[in-house]
Structure formats: structure tokens, C-alpha cells
C-alpha positions as CSV (number, residue, x, y, z in Angstrom):
1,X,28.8,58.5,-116.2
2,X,31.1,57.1,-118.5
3,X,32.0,59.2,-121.7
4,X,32.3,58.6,-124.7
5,X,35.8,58.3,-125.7
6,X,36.2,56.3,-122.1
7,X,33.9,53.6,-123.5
8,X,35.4,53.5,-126.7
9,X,35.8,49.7,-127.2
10,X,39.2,48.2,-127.5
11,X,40.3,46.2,-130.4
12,X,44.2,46.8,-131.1
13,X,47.3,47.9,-129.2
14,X,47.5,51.1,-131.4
15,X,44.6,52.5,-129.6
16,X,46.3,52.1,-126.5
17,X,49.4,53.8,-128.1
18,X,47.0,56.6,-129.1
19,X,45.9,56.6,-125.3
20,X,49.3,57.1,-124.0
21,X,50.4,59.7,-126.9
22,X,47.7,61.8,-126.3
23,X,49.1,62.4,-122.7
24,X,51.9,64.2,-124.8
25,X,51.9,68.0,-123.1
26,X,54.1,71.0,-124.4
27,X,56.7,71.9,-122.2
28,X,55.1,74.8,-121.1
29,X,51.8,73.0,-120.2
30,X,54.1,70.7,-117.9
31,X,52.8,70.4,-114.2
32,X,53.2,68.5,-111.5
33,X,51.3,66.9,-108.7
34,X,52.1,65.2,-105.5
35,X,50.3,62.0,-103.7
36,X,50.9,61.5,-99.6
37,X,49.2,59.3,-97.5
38,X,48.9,59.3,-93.8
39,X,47.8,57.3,-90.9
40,X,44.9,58.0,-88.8
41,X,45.6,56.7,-84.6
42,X,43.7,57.3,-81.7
43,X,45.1,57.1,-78.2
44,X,43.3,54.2,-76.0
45,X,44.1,55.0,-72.4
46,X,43.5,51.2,-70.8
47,X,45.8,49.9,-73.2
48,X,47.8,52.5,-73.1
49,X,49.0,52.8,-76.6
50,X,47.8,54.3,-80.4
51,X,45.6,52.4,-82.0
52,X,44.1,52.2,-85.8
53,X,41.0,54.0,-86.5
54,X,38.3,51.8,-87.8
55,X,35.5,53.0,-90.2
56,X,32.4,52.6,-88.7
57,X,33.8,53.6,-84.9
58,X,32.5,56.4,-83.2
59,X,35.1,59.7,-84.5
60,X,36.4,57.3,-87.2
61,X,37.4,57.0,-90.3
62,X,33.8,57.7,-91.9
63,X,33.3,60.4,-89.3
64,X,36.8,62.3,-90.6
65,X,35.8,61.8,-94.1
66,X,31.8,63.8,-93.3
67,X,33.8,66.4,-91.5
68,X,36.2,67.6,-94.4
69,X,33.3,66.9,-96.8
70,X,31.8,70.5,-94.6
71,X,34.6,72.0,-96.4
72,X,33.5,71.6,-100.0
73,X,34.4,68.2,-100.7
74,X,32.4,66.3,-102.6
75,X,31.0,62.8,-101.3
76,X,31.6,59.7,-103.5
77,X,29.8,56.6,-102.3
78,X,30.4,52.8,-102.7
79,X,27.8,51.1,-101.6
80,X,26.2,54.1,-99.6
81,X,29.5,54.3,-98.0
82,X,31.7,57.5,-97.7
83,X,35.0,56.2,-99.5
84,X,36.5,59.3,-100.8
85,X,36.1,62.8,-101.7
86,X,37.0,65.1,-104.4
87,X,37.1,68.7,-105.0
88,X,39.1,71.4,-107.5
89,X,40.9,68.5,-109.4
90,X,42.4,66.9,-106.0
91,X,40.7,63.2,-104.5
92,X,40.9,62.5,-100.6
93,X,41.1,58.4,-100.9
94,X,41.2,55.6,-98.8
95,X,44.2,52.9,-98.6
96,X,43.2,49.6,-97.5
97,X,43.8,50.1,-93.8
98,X,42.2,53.6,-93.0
99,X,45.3,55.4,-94.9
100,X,43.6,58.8,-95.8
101,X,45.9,60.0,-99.4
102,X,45.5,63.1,-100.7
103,X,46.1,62.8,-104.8
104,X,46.8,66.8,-105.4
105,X,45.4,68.3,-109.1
106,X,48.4,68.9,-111.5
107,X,49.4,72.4,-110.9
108,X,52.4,74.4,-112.5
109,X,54.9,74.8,-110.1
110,X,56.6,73.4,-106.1
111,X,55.0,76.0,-104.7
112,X,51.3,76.2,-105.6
113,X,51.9,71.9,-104.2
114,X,53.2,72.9,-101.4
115,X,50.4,75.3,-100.7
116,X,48.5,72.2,-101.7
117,X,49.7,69.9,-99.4
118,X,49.9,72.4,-96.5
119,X,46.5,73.3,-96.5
120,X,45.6,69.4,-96.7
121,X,47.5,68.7,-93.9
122,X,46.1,71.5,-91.7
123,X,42.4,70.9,-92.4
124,X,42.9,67.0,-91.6
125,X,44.9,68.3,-88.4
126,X,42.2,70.4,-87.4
127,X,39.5,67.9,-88.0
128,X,42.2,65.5,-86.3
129,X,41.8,67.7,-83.1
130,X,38.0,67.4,-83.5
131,X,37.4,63.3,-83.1
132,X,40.7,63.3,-81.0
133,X,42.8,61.3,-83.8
134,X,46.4,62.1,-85.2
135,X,47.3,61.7,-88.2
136,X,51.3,60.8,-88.6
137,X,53.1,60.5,-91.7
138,X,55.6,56.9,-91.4
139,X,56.5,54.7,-94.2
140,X,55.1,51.8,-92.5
141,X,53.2,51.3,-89.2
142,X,55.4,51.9,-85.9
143,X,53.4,49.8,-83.8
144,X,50.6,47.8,-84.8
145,X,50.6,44.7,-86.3
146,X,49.5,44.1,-89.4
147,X,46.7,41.0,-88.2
148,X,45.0,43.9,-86.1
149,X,44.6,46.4,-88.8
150,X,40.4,46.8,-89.7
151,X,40.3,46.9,-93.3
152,X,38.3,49.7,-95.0
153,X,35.3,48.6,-97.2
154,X,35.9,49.1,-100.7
155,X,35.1,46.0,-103.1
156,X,38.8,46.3,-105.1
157,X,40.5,45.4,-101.4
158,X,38.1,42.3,-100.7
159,X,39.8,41.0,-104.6
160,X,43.2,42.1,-103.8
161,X,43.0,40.9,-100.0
162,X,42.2,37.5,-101.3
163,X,45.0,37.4,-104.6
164,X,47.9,39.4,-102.5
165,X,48.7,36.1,-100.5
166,X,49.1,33.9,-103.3
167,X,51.8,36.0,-104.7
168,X,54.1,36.8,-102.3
169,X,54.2,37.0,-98.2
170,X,53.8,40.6,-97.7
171,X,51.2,41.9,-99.7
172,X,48.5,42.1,-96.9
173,X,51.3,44.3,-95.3
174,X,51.7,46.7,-98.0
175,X,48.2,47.4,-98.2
176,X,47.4,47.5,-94.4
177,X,50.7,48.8,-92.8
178,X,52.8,51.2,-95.5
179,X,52.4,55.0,-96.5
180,X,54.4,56.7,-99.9
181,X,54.6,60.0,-101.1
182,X,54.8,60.3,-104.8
183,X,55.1,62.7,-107.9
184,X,53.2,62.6,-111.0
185,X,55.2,64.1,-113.8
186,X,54.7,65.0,-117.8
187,X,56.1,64.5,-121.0
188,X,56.1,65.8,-124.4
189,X,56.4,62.8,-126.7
190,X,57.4,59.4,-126.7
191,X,61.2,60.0,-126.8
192,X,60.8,62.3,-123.5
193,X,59.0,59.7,-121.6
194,X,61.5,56.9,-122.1
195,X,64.1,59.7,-121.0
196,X,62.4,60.6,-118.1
197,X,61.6,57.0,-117.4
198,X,64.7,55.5,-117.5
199,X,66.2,57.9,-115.6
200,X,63.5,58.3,-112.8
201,X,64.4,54.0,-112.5
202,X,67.7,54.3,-111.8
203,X,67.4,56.9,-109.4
204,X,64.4,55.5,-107.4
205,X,67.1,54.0,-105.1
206,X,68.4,56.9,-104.1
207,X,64.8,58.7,-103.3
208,X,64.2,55.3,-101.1
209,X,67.6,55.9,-99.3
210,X,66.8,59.7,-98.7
211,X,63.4,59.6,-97.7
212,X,63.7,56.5,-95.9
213,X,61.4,56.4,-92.6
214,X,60.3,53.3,-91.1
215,X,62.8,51.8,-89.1
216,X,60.0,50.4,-86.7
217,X,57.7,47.7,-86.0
218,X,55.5,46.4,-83.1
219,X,57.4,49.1,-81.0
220,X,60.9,48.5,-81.4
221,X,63.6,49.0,-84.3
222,X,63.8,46.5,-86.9
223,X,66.5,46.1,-88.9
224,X,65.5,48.3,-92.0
225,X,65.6,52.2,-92.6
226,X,62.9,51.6,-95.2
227,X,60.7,48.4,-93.8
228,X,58.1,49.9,-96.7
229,X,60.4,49.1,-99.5
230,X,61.8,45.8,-97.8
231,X,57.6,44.8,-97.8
232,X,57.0,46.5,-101.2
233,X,59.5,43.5,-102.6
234,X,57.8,40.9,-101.8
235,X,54.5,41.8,-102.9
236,X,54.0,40.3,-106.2
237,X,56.5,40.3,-108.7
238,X,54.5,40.4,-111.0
239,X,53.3,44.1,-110.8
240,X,56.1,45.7,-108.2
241,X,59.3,46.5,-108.3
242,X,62.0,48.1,-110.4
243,X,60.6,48.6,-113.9
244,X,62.9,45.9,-116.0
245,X,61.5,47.6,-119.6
246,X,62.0,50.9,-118.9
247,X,66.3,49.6,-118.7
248,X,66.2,48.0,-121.9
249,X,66.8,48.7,-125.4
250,X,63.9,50.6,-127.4
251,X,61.7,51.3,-124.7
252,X,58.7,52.8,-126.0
253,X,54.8,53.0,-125.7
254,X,54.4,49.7,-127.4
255,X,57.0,48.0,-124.8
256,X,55.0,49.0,-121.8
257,X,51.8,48.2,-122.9
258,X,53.7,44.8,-123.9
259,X,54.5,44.5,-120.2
260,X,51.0,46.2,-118.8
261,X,49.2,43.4,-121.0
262,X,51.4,40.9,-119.3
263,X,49.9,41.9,-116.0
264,X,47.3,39.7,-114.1
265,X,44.1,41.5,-113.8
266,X,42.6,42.0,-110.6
267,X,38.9,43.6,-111.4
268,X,36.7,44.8,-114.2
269,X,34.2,47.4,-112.5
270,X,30.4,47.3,-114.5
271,X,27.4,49.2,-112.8
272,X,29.9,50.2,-109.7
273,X,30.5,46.4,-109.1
274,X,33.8,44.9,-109.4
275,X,33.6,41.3,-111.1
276,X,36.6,39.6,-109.5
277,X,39.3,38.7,-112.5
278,X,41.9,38.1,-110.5
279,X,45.1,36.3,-112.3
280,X,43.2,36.7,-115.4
281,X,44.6,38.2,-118.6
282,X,44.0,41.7,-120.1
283,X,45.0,40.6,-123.1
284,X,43.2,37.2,-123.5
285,X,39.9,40.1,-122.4
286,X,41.2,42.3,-125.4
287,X,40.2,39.2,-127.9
288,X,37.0,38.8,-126.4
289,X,38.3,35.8,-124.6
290,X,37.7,36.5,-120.6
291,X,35.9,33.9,-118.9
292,X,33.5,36.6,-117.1
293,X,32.6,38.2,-120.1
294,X,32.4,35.7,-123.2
295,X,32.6,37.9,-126.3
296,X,33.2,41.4,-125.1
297,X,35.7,43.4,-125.1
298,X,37.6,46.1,-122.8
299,X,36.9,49.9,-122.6
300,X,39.3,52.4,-122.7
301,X,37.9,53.1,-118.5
302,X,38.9,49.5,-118.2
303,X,42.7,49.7,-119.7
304,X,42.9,53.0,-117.1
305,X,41.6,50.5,-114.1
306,X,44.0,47.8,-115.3
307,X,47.2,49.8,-115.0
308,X,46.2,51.2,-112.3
309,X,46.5,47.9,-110.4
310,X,50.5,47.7,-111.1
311,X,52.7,48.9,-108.8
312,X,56.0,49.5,-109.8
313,X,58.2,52.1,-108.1
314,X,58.5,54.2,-112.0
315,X,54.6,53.5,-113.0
316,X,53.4,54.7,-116.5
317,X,50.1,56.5,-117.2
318,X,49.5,59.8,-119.7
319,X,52.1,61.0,-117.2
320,X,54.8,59.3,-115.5
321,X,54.4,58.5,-111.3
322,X,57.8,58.3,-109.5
323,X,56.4,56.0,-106.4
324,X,59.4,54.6,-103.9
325,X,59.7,57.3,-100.7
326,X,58.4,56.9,-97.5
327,X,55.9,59.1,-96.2
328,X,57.4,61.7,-93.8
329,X,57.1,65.2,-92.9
330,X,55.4,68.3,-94.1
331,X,59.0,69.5,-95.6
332,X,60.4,66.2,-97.4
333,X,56.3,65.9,-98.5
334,X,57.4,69.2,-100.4
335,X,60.7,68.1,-101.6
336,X,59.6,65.1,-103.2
337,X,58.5,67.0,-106.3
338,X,60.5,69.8,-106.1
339,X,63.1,66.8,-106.7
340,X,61.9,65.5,-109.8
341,X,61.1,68.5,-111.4
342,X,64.5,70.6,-110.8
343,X,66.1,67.5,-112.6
344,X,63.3,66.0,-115.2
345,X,62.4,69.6,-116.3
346,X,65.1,70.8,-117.7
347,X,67.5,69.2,-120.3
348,X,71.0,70.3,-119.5
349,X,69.5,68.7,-115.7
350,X,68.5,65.5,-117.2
351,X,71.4,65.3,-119.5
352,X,73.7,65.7,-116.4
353,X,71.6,63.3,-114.5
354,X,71.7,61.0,-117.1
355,X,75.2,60.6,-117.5
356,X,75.9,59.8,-113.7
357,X,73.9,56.6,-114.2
358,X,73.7,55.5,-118.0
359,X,75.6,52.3,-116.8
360,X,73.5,51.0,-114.1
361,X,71.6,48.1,-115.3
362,X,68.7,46.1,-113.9
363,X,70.7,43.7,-111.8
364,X,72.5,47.1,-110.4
365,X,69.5,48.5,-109.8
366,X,67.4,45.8,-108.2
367,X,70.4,44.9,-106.0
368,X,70.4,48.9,-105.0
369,X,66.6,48.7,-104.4
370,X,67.8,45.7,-101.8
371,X,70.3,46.8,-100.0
372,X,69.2,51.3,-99.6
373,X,65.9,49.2,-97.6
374,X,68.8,48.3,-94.9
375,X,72.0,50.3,-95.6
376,X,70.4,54.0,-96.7
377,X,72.5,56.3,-97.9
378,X,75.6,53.9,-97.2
379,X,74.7,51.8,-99.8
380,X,77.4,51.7,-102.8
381,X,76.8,50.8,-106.7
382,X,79.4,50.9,-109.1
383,X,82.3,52.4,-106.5
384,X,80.2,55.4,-105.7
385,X,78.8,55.7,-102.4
386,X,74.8,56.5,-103.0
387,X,75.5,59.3,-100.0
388,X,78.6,61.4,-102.1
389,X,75.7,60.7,-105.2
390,X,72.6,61.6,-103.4
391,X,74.6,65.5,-103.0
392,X,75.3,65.1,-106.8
393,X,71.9,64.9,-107.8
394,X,70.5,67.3,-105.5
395,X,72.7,70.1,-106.6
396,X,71.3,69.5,-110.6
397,X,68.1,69.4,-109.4
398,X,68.8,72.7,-107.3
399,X,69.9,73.9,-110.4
400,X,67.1,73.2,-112.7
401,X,64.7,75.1,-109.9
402,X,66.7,78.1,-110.2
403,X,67.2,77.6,-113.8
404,X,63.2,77.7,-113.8
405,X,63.2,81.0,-111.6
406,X,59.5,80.7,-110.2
407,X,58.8,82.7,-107.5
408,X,56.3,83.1,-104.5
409,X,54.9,85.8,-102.8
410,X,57.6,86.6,-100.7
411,X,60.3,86.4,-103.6
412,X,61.6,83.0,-102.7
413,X,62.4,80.0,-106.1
414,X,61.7,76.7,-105.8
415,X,65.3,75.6,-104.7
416,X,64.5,76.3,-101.0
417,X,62.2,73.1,-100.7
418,X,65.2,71.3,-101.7
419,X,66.9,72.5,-98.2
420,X,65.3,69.5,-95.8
421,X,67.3,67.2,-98.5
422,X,70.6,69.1,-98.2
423,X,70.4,68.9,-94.6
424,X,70.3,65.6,-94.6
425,X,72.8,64.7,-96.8
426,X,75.0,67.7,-95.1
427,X,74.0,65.4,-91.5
428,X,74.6,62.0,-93.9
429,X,71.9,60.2,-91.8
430,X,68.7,59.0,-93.7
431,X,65.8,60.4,-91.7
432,X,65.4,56.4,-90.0
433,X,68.7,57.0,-88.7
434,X,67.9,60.3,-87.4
435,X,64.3,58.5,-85.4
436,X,66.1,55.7,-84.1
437,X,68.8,57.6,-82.2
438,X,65.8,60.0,-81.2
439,X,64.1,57.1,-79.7
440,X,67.0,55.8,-77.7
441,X,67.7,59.3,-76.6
442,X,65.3,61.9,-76.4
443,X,61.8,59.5,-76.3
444,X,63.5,57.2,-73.9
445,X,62.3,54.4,-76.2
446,X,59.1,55.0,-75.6
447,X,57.1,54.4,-79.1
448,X,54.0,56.5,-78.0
449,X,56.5,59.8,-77.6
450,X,58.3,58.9,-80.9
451,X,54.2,58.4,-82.2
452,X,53.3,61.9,-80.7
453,X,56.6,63.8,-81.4
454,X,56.0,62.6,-85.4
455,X,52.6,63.3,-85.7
456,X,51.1,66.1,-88.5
């Protein structure tokens, strides 16, 4: 049911300034949570290969979604369909092509995530073992292609399926065949979040390069160490990409909303029903001028829907989603936050960070963005090898963990997730680089070892 300040009509961008300030948070309320999704394969025998899990099949999609609900997650329907879960501040979603996400609650430190993401990934292994499906953790598909991939049935994919195509040639891709991790961070007023922003921009690049992991398609290496970001860029310029405001002068609440308006819409949702707005404007809707609803005006639930639909790898909300890595393993699923936070959370971090890379612009970015998809950690910008940088920023994020001192159980700071990282830039081989020889060598290129060998 929709509250009241949710359906608080929208007249004038100041409210949606006011949205975004009141995400505002006190340093010491700062949290962080972490997003991974996964895909689900089952092993055909006669053909002799993985394939996709469907919904409605027998031990499929549906059925692993009614065995975790057993474990205290709550059912949420669409259309008396099973398309996600939710319990204790965390969502179990669906991606467009059976990718099963987990979007973790904000919680206050890299442990209490991990812990998070551990147990997530256990219980779907488990349940996994039950219907006799893995679940493997790629940045794109290994194996199938993309035609052969059953889509999941949620209304918002029928209106994206059918708008992707007209805007660039591999959006059915990205939503069928690609898996990210992410990390959803805070900030404490207006001048924090453009810090954090800007910053997070220019070093999305490097995240691609180390956490790059999909160097294969329809069985055999293709050319990229991140295929995911290679597809991500050609998606629709519109709403992907590197976040061009966020590198220019006066960023603020008021420029990003200025860009969010900007965006084509995809849906409005009324009565649990998306009404199909594709291409259509938010901002013509905030004047009472969208053709589906003559004289109305947007919700504050609407504005939420409507940036939700833009996909940029730096995305704005009441906190601030850093969205460009691969999905991988257990240990770089960890070191994905532990990243951001050791450098966004402290100020002497993000002052050092800052200065590496206050002269990269968009063209040095977006050219970066290019070339990491192919080249990794051997990319260059600026006369700096993004390898001899990569161990630069690790060490002041390192030292903003230990600067942060939280401990577990057993005594242990947050610096040790950051060790998977160091290793390999210690190694200097992306973790692509790392599968590919793998294949060649140890899974005698055989894409259902590399499939089983990879798998949670």
C-alpha cells in the first residue's frame, strides 16, 4: 500500500531535491549494502551441456524461489506469480533471464555483508543441490546464446524487451545474458555526494578491469575480459554508461535530476499494472502532459520507478550505487564493498583518491571504460598503467578499513576482504585472464568443467 509521503504529488523539481536531501545520513549512520546476481543452470545429459532454467519447468525457477520462501521469505506475487522475495530488509529478485539477485539491507560494516552474502549463497546452494541446479557467478553467460534464453514473467521486461532493440543492438543481451555485483553507499549532504560521485566515475574503470570475468561465449573465448561491459555499451545511450554530469562543473542534486528528467520513461505502474510509456518524457508527465494520463501528475513512488530504469555504471538514489563489476566469486563478491567503503569512508582516503584522478575527464574515461572491456588491467590513461594504479587504490582503501578498525568475532578488520584483490594485482592477471588459461590447461577446454569448476 502506498504511503502517504510516496504519493505525494509532484509539481516542482525542488521536491525532488528534497527527495534526494533527505537521503542525507550522518557519518556515523553510514552503511553499506551489496547487490549480486547469479545464474541458475541445469545439466541436460542428451545434450550434453548446462542449460538455462526456465520458470515454470519442473525444479525451476519458480520451484527455487517456493523452496527458500520455507526459510522465512516472504512471497511477492505479480500476477499470482512468485517473482521475488523479501525478508529482514534484503529482496531475492529476478533479472530478466532467471538471474536470481540478492539486494542485501544496508548494514554497518564488510563484515555483517559478508555474513550476508555467505549465508545467501549457501541457502541457494543447498536448495541448488535440492532441484539439481547450480548456480554460478559469471559476468555474462559462458555458453548459451542469448536467442535461447526463456525470459522470466514480469510486465516491466515485456516494455523493456520491446524498447531495448530500438536503442542499441545489445540490450536484449544485457538483460538475458549478464550478471554485476554492486555497492550501495551513503552520504551526508550534497557536497559529499558529488565527492563521492565523481570520484566513484572515474574509478569505475578500474573496478571493471579487476573484477573482470566473462571472457566467454557460446563455449569458447571471445575476445573481451569483460564481454558484460563491452554489451553494457551498447545498450542505450541514453540511460548507460559513464555518468557525463557527475565530471562536470557544479554537479549537484539539481544537475542529476536535470539529466534523470532527460531520461525516456519506460513504465508507470497503477493497481500493480505497468502502462507502457516507453520513450516518453518524465518531465512532459511532471506538467500533466503524458499521453496515458491527460492531466495527472507523477508520485513521488513514480520518480523512484523512473530512476530506477537508468542504468549508468555510478547511479544516483538517496544513496549512491557503484554498478560496473562482473559477478564472480564468494571472495571478490566480498571485496566489492569493502572497496568502496575503505576509500569513500574516510576523508584523508578520498582526498588521496581524489588526487590520483582529478584530471581524467569524460573522454578519458569513456575511452577507459572501452578499452579495460578488452585490455584489463593493461589498459593505460594518462601514462599510468591502470595495473601499477589499481595497487594504488587498493592500498588507500586498505587503509581506510584499518583506519575504521571494525572487528569480527575472531579479531580480524575489514582490510582482509581486500586480500583476493591484492592477489590479483600481486599475480597482475584480471580474473578472465586467470579462466582462460584454466580452460586451455586444467579443463582441457571443456566449457562444462570450466561451468562446474566456477559454480557457487
Amino acid at each position: 500500500i502506498m504511503n502517504k509521503y510516496n504519493s505525494e504529488i509532484l509539481c516542482s523539481k525542488s521536491q525532488l531535491i528534497d527527495w534526494f536531501e533527505r537521503g542525507c545520513k550522518s557519518k556515523n549512520k553510514w552503511k553499506v549494502g551489496t547487490e549480486h546476481e547469479k545464474f541458475a543452470l541445469k545439466f541436460n545429459k542428451k545434450k550434453n551441456k548446462y542449460l538455462p532454467v526456465s520458470y515454470g519447468e519442473e525444479n525451476g525457477i519458480n520451484d527455487i524461489l517456493q523452496e527458500i520462501s520455507k526459510f522465512g521469505w516472504k512471497k511477492i506475487l505479480e500476477k499470482e506469480k512468485v517473482v521475488a522475495l523479501s525478508k529482514c530488509n534484503q529482496s531475492i529478485t529476478l533479472e530478466p533471464g532467471g538471474q536470481i539477485e540478492l539486494s542485501g539491507a544496508p548494514l554497518y560494516d564488510i563484515h555483517s555483508t559478508c555474513k550476508e552474502t555467505n549465508e545467501h549463497l549457501k541457502l541457494l546452494k543447498e536448495v541448488g543441490n535440492k532441484l539439481n541446479i547450480i548456480l554460478l557467478g559469471l559476468g555474462s553467460r559462458p555458453y548459451e546464446n542469448t536467442i535461447d534464453i526463456p525470459w522470466m514473467p514480469k510486465e516491466r521486461y515485456k516494455i523493456m524487451r520491446e524498447y531495448m532493440p530500438k536503442k542499441g543492438t545489445k540490450g536484449l543481451d544485457m538483460m538475458l545474458s549478464t550478471c554485476t555485483v554492486q555497492a550501495n553507499l551513503d552520504y551526508s549532504s550534497e557536497e559529499d555526494m558529488v565527492r563521492k560521485t565523481s570520484l566513484a566515475v572515474r574509478l569505475q574503470p578500474t573496478i571493471t578491469a579487476l573484477f573482470a570475468n566473462s571472457p566467454f561465449s557460446l563455449g569458447n573465448p571471445n575476445g573481451f575480459l569483460s564481454i558484460r561491459s563491452h554489451i553494457w555499451a551498447d545498450t542505450d545511450p541514453d540511460r548507460c554508461g559513464v555518468l557525463k554530469a557527475a565530471l562536470e562543473k557544479n554537479f549537484s542534486f539539481k544537475k542529476y535530476i536535470d539529466y534523470a528528467l532527460a531520461v525516456p520513461m519506460y513504465f508507470v505502474i497503477r493497481n500493480n499494472t505497468y502502462i507502457n510509456c516507453a520513450g516518453k518524457s518524465f518531465a512532459d508527465f511532471m506538467e500533466g502532459k503524458l499521453d496515458q494520463f491527460p492531466g495527472e501528475r507523477p508520485t513521488l513512488k513514480d520518480w523512484e520507478d523512473h530512476i530506477s530504469t537508468i542504468f549508468t555504471e555510478v547511479r544516483l538514489k538517496k544513496f549512491i550505487e557503484v554498478r560496473g563489476a562482473d559477478a564472480g566469486s564468494w571472495s571478490r563478491t566480498c571485496a566489492l564493498p569493502a572497496f568502496w567503503v575503505g576509500i569513500l569512508y574516510d576523508e584523508d582516503c578520498l582526498e588521496a583518491a581524489e588526487k590520483i584522478c582529478k584530471n581524467w575527464n569524460f573522454n578519458d574515461i569513456k575511452n577507459l571504460s572501452k578499452e579495460v572491456s578488452v585490455s584489463g588491467l593493461n589498459t593505460r590513461i594518462k601514462n599510468s598503467n591502470l595495473l601499477d594504479l589499481s595497487k594504488e587504490f587498493i592500498a588507500i582503501s586498505k587503509e581506510g578499513l584499518r583506519k575504521r578498525g571494525i572487528r569480527d568475532s575472531a579479531g580480524q578488520d575489514e582490510t582482509g576482504y581486500l586480500g583476493v584483490l591484492e592477489d590479483i594485482v600481486t599475480l597482475g592477471k584480471t580474473p578472465a585472464e586467470t579462466m582462460i588459461e584454466n580452460f586451455t590447461n586444467k579443463w582441457n577446454e571443456d566449457i562444462n568443467k570450466l561451468i562446474k569448476a566456477l559454480s557457487y
